[in-house]
TIKOL-697182 format. One record per atom (N, C-alpha, C, CB): residue in one letter; x, y, z. Coordinates in pm, whole numbers, plus 32768, in hexadecimal, padded with zeros to 4 digits. Each point is the difference from the previous one (the first is absolute). Last residue first. Glycine has a CB too. Layout:
<pts>
aXYZ ...
</pts>
This chain:
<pts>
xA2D273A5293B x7FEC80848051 x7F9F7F808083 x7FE8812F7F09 x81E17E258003 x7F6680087FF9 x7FCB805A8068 x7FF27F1A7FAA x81DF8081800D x7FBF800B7F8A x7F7C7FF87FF6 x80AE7FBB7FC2 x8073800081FF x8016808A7FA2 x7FA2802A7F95 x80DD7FCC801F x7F067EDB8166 x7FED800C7F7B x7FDD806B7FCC x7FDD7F4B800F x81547FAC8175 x7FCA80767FE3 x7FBD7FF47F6F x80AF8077809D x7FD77DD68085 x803180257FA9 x7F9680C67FE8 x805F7EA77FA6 x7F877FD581A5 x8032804F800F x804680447FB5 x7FD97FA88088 x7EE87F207F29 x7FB980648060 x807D80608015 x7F417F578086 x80F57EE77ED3 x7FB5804E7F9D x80088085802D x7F697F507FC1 x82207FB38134 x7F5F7FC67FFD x7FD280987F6F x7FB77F7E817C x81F47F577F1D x801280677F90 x7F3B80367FE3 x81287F637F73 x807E7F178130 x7FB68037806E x7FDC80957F97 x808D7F7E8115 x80EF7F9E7E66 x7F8A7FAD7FE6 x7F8A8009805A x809D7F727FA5 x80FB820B7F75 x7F987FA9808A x7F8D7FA87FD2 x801880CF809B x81C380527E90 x7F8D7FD07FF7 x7FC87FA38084 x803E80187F01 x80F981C98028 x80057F6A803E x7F597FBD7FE9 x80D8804E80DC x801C817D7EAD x7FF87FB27FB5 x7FDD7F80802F x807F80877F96 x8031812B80FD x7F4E7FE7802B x7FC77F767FC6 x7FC881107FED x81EA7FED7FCB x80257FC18057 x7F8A7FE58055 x80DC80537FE0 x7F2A80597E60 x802C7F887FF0 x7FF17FA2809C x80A780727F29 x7DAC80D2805C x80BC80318015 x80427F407FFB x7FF0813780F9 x7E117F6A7E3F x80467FAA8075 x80C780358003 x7F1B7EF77FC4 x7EEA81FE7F92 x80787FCD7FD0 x801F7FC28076 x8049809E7F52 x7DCF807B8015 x80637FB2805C x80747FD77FAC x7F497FA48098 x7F5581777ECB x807880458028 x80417F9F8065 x7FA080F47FDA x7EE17ED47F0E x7FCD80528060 x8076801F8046 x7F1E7FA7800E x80FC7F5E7E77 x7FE080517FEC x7FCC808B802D x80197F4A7FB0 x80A27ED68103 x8054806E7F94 x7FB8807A7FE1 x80667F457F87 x7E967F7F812B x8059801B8076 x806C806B7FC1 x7FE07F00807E x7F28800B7E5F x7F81802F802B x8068807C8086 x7F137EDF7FC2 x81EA7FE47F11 x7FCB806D7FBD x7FAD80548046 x80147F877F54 x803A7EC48184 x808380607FFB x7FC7808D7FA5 x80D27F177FFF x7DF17F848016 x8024807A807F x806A80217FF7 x7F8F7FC2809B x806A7F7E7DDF x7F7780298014 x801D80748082 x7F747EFA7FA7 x81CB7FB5801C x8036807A7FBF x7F7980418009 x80CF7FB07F58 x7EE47EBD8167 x80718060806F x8003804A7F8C x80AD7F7680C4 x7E717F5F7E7C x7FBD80508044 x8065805F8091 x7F217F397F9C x81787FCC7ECE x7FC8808E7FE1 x7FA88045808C x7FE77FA97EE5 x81147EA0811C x8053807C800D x7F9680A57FFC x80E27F4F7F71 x7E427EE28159 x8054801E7F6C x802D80848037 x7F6F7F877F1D x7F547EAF81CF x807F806F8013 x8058800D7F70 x801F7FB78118 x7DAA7FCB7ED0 x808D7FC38024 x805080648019 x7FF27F477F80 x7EA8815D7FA8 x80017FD980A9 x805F7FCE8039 x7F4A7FDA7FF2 x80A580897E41 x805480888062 x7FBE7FF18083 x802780CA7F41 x7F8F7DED7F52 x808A804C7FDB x8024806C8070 x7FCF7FE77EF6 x7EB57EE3812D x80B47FC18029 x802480607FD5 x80357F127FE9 x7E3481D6801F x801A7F7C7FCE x80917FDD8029 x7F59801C7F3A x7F66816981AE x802F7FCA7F8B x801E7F458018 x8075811C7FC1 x7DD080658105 x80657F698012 x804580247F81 x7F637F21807C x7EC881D0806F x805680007FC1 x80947F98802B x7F7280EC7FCE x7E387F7B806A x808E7FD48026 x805B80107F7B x7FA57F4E80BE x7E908190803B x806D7FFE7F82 x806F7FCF8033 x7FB780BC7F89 x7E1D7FB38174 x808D7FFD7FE4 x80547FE67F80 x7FCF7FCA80C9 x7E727FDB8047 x7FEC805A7F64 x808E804C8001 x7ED4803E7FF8 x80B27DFB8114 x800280E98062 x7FF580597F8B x80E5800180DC x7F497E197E93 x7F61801B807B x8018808D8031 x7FDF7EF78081 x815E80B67E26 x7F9180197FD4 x7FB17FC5809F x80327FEE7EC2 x81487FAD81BA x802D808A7FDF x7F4E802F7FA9 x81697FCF7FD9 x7F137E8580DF x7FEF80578058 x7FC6808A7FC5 x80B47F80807E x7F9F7F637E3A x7FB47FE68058 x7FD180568046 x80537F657FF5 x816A80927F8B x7F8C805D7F89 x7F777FC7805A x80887FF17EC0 x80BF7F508212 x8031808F8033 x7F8280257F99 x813F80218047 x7F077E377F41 x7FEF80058071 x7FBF8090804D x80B77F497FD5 x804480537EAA x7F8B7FF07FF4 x7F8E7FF78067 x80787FB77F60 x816080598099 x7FE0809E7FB9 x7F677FED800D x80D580367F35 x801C7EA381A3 x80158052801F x7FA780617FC4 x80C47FA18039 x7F817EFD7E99 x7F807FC4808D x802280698066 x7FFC7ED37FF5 x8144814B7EF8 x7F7380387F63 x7FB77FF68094 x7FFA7F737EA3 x8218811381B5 x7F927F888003 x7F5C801D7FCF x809C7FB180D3 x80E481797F6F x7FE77FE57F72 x7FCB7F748004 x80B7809D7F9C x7FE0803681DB x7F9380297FCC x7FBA7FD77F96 x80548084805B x813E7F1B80BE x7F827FA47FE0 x7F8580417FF1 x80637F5D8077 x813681687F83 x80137FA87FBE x7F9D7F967FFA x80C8804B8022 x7EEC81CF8039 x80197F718026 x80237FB57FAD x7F83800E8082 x7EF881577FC2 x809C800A7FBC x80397F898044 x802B81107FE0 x7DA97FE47FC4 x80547F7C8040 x8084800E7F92 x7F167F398061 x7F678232802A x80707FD77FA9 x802F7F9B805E x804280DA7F75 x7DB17FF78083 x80967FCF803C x80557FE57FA7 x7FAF7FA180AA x7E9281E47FA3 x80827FBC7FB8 x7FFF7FAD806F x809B80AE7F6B x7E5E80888129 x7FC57FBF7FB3 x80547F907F8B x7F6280D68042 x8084800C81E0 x80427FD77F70 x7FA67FD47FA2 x80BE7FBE8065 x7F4880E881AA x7FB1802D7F88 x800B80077F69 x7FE6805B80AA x80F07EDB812B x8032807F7F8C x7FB7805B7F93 x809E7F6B8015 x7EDA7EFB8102 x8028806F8062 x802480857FC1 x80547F4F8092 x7F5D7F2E7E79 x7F6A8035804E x803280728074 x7F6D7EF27FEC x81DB80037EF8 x7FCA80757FC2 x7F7980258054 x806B7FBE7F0C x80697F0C81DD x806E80818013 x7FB680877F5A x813B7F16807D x7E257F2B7FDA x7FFB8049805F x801C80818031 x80067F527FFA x80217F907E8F x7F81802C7FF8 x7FE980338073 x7FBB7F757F6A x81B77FA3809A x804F808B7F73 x7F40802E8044 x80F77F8A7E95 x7F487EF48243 x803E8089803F x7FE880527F79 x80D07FA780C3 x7E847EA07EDB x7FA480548084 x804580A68025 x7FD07EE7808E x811F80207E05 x7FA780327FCA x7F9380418072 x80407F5A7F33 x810C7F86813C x8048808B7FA9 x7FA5804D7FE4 x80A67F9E7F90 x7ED67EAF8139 x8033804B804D x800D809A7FC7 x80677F28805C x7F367F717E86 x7F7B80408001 x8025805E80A6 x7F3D7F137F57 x824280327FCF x7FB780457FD2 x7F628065800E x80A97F5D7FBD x80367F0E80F6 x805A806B8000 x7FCB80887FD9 x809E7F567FD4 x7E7D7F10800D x7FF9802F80A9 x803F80477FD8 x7FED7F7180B2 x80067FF57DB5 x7FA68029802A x7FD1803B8080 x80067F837F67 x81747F758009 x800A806A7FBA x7F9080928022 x80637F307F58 x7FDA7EF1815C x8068805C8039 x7FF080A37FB4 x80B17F118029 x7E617F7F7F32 x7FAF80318095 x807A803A8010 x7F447F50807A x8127800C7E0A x7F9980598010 x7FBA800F8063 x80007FE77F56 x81727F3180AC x805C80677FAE x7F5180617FFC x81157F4F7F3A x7ED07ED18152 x804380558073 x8034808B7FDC x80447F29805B x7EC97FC87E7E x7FA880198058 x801F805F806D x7FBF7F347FC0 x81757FE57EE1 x7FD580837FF4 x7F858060800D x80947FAB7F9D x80687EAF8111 x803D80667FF1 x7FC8807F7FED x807A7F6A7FC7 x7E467F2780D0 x80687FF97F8D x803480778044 x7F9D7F907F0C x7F207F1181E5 x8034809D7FD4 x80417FF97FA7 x800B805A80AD x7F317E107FC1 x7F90804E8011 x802C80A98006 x7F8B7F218083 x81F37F817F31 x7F80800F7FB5 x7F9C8041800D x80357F6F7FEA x819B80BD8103 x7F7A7FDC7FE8 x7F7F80117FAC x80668001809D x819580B77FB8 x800A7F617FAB x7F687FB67FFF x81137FCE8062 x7F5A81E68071 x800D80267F39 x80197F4C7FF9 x80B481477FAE x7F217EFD823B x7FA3803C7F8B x7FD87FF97F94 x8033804C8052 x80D37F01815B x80117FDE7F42 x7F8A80357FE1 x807E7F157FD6 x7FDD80E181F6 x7F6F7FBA7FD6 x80167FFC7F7E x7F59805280A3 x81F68077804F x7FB27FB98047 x7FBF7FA37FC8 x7FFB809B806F x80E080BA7EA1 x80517FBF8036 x7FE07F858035 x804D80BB8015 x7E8C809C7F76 x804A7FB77F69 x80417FAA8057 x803580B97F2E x7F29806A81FA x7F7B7F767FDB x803F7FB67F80 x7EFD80958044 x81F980D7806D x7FF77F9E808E x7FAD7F757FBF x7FE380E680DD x8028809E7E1D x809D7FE38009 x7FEA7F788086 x808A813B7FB7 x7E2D80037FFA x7FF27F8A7F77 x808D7FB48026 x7F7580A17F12 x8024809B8227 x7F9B7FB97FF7 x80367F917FA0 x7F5180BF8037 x81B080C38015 x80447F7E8063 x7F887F8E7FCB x807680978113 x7F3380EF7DF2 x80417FB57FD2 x806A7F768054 x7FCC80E57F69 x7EDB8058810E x7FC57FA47F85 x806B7FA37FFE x7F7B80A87F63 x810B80A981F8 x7FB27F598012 x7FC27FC67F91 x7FC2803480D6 x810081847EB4 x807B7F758016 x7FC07F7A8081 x810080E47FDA x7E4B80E07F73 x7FF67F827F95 x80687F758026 x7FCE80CD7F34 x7EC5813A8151 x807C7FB3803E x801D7F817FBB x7FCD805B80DD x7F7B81BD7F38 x7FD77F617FD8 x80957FAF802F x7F42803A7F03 x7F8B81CA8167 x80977FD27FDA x7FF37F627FF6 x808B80CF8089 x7E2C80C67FEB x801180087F86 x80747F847FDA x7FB181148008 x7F557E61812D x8015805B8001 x800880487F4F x805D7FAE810D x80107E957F86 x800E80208063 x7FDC80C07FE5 x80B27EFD804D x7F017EF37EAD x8024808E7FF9 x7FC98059808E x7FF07FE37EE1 x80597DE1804D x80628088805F x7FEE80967FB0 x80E67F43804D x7E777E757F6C x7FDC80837FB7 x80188075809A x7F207F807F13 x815C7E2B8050 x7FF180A28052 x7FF480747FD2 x806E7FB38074 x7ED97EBA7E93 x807080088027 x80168087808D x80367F897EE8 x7E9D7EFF7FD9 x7FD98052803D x80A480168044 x7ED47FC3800D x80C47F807E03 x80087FC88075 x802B8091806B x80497EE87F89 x7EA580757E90 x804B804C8028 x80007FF680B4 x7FD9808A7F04 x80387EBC7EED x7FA97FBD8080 x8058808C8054 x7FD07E987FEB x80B2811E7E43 x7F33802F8028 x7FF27FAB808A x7F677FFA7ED9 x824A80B67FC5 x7FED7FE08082 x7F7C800C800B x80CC803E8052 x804B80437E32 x7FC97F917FDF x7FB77FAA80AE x80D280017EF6 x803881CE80BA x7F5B7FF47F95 x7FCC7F627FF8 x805480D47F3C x81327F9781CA x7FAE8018805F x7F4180287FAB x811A806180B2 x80AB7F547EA3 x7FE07F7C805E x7F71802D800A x80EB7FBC809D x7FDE819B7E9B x7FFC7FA97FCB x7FB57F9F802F x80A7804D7FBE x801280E0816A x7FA280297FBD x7FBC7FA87FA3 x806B80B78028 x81397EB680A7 x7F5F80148045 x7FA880207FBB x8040803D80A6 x8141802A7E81 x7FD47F727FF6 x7F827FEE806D x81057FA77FB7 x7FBA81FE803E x7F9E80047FB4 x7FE97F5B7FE4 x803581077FA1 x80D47F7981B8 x7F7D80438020 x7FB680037F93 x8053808380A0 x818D7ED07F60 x7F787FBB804B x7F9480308015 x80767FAE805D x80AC80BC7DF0 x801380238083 x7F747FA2803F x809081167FD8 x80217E857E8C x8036806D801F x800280588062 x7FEC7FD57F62 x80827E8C810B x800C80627F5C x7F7C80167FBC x80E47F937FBF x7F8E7F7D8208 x801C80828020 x7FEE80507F53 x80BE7FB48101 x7E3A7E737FAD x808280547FC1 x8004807D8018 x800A7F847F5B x7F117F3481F8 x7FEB80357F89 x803D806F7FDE x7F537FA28012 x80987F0381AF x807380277F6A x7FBE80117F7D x80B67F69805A x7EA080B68168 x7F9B7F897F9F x805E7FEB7F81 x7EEA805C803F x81BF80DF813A x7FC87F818035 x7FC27F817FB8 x7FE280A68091 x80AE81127EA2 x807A7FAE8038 x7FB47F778051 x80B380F7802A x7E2B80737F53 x80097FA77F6D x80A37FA68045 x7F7B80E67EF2 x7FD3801F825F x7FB67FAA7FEF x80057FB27F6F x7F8F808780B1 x815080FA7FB4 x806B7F838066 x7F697FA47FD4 x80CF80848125 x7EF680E47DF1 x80907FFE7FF1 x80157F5B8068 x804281577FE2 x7E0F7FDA8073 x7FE97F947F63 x80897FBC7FE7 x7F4E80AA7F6E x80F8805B8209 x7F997FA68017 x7FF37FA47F96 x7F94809C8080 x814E80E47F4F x80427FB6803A x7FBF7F978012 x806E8094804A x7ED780B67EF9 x801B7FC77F8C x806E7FB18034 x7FAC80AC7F56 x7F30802481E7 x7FBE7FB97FB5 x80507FD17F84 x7F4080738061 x81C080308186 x7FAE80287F6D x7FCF7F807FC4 x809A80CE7FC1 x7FDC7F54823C x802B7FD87F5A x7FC5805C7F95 x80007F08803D x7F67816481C2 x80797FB68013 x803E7FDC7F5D x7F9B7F938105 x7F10819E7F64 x805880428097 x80517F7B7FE7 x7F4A80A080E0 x7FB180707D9E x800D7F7B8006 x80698023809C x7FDE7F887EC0 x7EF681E68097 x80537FD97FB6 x80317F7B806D x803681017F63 x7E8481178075 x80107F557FFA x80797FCD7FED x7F3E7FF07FA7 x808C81E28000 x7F727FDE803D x7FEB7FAA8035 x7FBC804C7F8E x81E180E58013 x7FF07F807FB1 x7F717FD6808D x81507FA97F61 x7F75821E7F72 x7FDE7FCF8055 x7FBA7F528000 x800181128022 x813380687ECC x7F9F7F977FD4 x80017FB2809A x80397FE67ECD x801B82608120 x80537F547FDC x7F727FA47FD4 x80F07FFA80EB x7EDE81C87F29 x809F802C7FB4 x80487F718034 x801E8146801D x7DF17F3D803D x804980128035 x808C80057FE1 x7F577FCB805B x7FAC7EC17F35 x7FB980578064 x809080367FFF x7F1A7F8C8099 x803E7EBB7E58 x805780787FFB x7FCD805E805E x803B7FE07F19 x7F7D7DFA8120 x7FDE80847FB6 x8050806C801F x7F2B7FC27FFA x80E47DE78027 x801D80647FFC x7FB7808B7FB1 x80AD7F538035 x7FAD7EA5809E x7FAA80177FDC x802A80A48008 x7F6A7F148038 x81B87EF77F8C x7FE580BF802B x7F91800F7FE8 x80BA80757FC3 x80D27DF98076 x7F89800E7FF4 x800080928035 x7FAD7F03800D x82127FFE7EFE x7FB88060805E x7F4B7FFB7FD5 x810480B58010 x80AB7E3D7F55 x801880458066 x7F9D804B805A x80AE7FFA7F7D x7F087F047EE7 x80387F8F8050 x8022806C80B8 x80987F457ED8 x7DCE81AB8042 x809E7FD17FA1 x80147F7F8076 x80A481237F85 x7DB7808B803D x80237F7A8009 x80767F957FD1 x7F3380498009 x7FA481B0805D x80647FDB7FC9 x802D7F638030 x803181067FE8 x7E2A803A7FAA x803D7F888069 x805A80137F9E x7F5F7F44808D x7FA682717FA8 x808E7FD57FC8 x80157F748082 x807F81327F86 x7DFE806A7FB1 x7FE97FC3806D x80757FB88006 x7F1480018002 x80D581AB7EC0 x7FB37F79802C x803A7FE880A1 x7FF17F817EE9 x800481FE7FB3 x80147FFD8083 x7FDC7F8C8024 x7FEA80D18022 x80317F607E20 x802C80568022 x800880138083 x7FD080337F4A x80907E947F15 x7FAE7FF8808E x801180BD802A x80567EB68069 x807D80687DFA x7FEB806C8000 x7F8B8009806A x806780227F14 x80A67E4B8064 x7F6E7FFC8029 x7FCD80987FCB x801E7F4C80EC x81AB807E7F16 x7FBF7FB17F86 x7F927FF2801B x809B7F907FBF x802A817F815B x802680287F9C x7FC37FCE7F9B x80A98029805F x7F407F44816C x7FB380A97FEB x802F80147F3D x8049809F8159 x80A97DF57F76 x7F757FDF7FEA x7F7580527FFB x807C7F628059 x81A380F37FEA x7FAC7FC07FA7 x7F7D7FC57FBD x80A180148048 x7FFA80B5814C x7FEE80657F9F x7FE77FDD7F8C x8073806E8069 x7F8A7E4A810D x7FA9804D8015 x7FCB80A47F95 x80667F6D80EC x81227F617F3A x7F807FBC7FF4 x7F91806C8008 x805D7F258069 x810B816D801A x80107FD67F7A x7FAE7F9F7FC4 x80C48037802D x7F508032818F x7FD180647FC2 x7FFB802A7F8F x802080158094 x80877E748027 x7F8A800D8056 x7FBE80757FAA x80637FAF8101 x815D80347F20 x7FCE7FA07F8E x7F647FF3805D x810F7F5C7F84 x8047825E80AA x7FC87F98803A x7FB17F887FAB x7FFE80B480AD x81CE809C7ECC x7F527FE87FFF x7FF67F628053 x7FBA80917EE0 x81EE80C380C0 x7FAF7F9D8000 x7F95800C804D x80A47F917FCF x80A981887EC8 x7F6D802A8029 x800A7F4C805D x7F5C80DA7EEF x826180798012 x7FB77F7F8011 x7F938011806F x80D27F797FB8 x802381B47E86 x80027FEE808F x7FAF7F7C8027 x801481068020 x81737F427E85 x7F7A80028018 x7FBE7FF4807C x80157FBB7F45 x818D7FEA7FB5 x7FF680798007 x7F7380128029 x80B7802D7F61 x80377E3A8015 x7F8680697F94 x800680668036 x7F507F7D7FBC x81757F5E8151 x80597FFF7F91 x7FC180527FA0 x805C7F26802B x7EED80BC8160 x8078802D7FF0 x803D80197F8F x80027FA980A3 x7E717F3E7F9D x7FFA80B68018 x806680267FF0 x7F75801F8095 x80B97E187F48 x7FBF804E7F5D x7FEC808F8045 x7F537F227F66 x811A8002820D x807B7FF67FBF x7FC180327F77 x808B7F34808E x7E44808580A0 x80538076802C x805F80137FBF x7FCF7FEF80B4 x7F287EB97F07 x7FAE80817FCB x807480758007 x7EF57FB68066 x81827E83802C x7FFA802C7F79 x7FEC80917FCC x7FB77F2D8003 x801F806381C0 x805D7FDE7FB9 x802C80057F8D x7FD97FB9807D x7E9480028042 x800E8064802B x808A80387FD0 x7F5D7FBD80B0 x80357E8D7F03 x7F9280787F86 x803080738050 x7EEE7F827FAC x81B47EFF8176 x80417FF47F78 x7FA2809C7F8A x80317E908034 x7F4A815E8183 x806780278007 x803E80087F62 x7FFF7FA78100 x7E677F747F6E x801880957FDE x8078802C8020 x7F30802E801D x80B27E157FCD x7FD080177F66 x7FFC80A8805B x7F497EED7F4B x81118070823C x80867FD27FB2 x7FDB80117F60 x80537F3D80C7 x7E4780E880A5 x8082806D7FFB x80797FEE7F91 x7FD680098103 x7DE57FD37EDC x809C7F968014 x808680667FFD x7F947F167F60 x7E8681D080EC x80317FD97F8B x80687F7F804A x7FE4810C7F58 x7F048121809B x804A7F77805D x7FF97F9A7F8E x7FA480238117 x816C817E7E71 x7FA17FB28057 x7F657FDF7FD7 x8096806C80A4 x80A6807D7E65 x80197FFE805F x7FF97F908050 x7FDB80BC7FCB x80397F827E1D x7FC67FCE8067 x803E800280A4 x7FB07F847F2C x80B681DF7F2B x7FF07F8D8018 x7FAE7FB48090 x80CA80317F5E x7FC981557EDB x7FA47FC78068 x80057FAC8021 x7F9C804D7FD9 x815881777F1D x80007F5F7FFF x7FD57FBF8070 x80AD80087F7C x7F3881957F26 x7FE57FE68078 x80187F748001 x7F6B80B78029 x8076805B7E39 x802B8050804B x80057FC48084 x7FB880AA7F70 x80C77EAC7E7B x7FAF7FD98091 x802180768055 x80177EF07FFF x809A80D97E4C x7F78803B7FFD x7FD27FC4808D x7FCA800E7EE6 x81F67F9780B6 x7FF48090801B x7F7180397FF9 x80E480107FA7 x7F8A7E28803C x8022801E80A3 x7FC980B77FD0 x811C7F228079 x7E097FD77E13 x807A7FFE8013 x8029803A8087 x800E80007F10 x7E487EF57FD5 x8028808E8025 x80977FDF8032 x7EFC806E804C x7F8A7E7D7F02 x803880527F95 x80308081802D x7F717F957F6B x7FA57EE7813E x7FB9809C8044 x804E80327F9D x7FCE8016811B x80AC7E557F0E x7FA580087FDC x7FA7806F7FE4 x80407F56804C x81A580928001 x7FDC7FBE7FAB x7F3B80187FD6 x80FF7F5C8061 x7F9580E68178 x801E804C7F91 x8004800D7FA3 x802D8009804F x7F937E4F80AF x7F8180B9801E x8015806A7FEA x7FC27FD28099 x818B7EB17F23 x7F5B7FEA7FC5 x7F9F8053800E x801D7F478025 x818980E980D6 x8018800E7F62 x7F627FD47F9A x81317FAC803C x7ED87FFC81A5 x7FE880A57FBE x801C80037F7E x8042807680BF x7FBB7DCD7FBB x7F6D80438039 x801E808B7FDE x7FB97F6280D8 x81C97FBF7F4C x7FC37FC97F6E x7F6D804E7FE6 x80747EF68020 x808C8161816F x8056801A7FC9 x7F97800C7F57 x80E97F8580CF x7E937F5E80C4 x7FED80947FE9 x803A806C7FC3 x7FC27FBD808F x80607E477FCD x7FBD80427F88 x7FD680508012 x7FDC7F847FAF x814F7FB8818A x80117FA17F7E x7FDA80487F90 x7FD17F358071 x7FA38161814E x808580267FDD x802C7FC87F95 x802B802280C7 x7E4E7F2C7FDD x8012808B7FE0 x8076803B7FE2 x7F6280078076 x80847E538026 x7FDE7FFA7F8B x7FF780937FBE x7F947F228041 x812280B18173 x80617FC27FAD x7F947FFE7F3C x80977F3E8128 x7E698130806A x806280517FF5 x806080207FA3 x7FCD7FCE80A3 x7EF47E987FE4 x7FBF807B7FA8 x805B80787FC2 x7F407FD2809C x81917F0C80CE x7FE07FC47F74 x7FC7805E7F87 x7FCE7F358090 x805D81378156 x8089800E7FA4 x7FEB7FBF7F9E x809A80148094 x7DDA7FE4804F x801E808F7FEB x806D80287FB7 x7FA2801280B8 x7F237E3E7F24 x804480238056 x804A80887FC9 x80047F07805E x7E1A7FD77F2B x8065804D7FB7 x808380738077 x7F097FF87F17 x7FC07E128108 x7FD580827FD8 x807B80447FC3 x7F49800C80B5 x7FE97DD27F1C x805D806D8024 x7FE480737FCA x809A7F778017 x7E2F7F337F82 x80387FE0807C x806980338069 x7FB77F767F81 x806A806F7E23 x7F857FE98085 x803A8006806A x7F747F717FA6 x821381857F77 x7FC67F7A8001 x7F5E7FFB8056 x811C7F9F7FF9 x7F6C82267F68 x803E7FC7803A x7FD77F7E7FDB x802980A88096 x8048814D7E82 x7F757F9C8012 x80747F778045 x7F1880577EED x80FC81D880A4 x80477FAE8049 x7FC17F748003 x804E80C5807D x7F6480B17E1E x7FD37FDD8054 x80367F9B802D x7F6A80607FC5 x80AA81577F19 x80227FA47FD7 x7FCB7FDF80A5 x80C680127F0D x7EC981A87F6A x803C7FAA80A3 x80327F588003 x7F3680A3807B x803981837E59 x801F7F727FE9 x80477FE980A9 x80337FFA7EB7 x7EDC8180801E x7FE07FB7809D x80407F8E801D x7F2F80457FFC x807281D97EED x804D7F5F7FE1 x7FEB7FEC808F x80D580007F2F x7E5F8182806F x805E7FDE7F90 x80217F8F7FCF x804380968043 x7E1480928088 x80477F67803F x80497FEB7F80 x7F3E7F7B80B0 x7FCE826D8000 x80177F737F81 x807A7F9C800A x7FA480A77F51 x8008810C81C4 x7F637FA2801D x800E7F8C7F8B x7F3E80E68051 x822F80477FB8 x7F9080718043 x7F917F867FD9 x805781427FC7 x81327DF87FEE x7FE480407FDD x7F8D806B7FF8 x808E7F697FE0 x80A87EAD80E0 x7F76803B7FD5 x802080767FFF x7F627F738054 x81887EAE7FE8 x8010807E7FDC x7F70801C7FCB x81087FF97FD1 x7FD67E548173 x7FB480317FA9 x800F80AA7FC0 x7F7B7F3A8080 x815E7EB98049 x800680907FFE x7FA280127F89 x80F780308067 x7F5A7E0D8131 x7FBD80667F57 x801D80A7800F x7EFF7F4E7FD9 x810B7EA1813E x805680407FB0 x7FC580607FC1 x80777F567FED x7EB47F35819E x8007803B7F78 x805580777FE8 x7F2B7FAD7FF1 x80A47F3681AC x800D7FBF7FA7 x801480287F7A x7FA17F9E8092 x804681DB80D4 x7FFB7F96801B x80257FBA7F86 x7F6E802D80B4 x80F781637F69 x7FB480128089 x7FF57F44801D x7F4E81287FCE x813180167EB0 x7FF47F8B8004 x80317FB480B3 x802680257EC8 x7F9281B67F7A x7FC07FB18076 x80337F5C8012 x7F2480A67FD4 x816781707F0E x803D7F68805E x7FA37FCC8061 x80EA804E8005 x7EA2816C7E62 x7FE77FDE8083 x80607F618001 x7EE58099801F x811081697ED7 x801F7F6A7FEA x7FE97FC28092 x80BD80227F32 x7E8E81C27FC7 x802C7F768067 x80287F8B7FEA x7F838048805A x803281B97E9E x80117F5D800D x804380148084 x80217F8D7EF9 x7EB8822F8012 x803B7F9F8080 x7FF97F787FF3 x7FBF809B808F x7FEF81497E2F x7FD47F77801B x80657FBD805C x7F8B7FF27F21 
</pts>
């Protein structure tokens, strides 16, 4: 039997996870959370990680009821990501490898999403939006990589939802993409916004010059005939009903009958519900987790770490670095025929 211990924290979130030939040991993380209206700067986030990553393993050992000598591999977040939180995890990892005696695996977080969500879905060749603050994807496996079909040419969609809860200052706790969400059940007027899809590839950062020019201008969120959380559900809905034109594109090409949605804004319900739609008119199957392993967590780097381990990769110490430049596509996928 094979443990992983996986270090993710690529961005705002902290977490190590340990897994065990496909069983999720322990997951514990912790989360950088900022004032409304403010985002989350690179040496800051950094400084918090370093505060509680120490506390975070001792907790993911503890929990998993295991000890350095039952771990065979230690995984961490390569890339892409915030340079200054992956440096700090890259760091770490390398220093528990050492000191345990163990060899060390990093993994692309893109693809840790992506293994994770083969695991708890048990999908078997799907169709893969991946959707986060960092990255838009429309993605299939071909071939010994995860080829990317689509994918956003300026923000990501969980950047987009991210600076637009800053403009209307809605709280960052627990995160802005699910207070929208929220907002965005009590919104019934729905206001016509730019809708950008170029292809297979979308585009989100005029939505968001859009709303950003007209809040400012014209006080939006202070007019009565809109509310706030008019502006949280037409934003939600153009975004989306975008995500949802490409993924159905890219399975019509592929001949899919799956999708797996991974992401931190996967675990949005109006996303999920959205995509099922789609998904029963083609006589399709959607599949989705929940905050626990869409959001960024440890287990899902130890997941593909285990997956990459087993097919005989290892990382040498002096291979050990990390890039915030780190695309899906160029990762080999050893572990799948």
């Amino acid at each position: 039997m094979t443990v992983v211990i996986g270090f993710e924290g690529s961005a705002n979130k902290i977490g190590v996870g340990i897994v065990r030939d496909g069983e999720v040991l322990s997951n514990p993380r912790r989360t950088y959370i900022t004032p409304p209206g403010q985002g989350f700067l690179p040496s800051e986030t950094a400084r918090h990680h370093r505060s509680v990553i120490l506390t975070v393993l001792k907790e993911a050992l503890e929990e998993a009821g295991l000890k350095p000598a039952d771990v065979d591999c230690v995984a961490y977040t390569k890339g892409p990501g915030m340079g200054a939180p992956l440096v700090t995890v890259a760091l770490v990892a390398r220093t528990v490898a050492q000191l345990w005696g163990k060899p060390l695996l990093g993994v692309n977080h893109c693809i840790g999403h992506i293994e994770m969500g083969r695991l708890i879905t048990q999908a078997n060749n799907p169709t893969v939006l991946y959707v986060s603050g960092g990255n838009t994807q429309v993605i299939a496996y071909s071939e010994r990589r995860y080829r990317i079909f689509g994918e956003t040419i300026d923000i990501a969609v969980g950047n987009c939802l991210d600076r637009f809860a800053r403009v209307i200052k809605i709280s960052n706790d627990p995160s802005p993409g699910y207070n929208i969400e929220q907002m965005a059940k009590k919104g019934t007027q729905y206001v016509e916004l730019p809708y950008t899809v170029k292809g297979m590839d979308v585009s989100f950062s005029g939505i968001l010059s859009y709303i950003e020019v007209r809040c400012r201008a014209f006080k939006w969120e202070l007019s009565s005939a809109l509310s706030s959380e008019d502006l949280c559900f037409s934003l939600q809905e153009t975004l989306f009903s975008m995500l949802v034109e490409i993924t159905e594109r890219a399975m019509a090409h592929c001949s899919s009958q799956e999708v797996l949605i991974v992401g931190g804004v996967g675990c949005n319900l109006r996303l999920q519900e959205m995509m099922g739609v789609m998904c029963k008119e083609r006589g399709a199957k959607l599949f989705a987790t929940d905050e626990s392993f869409c959001i960024d967590n440890g287990a899902m780097i130890a997941q593909a770490g285990w997956e990459m381990f087993r097919s005989g990769q290892t990382t040498e110490l002096s291979d050990s670095w990390i890039t915030q430049r780190y695309r899906t596509d160029e990762v080999e996928v050893t572990w799948r025929d």
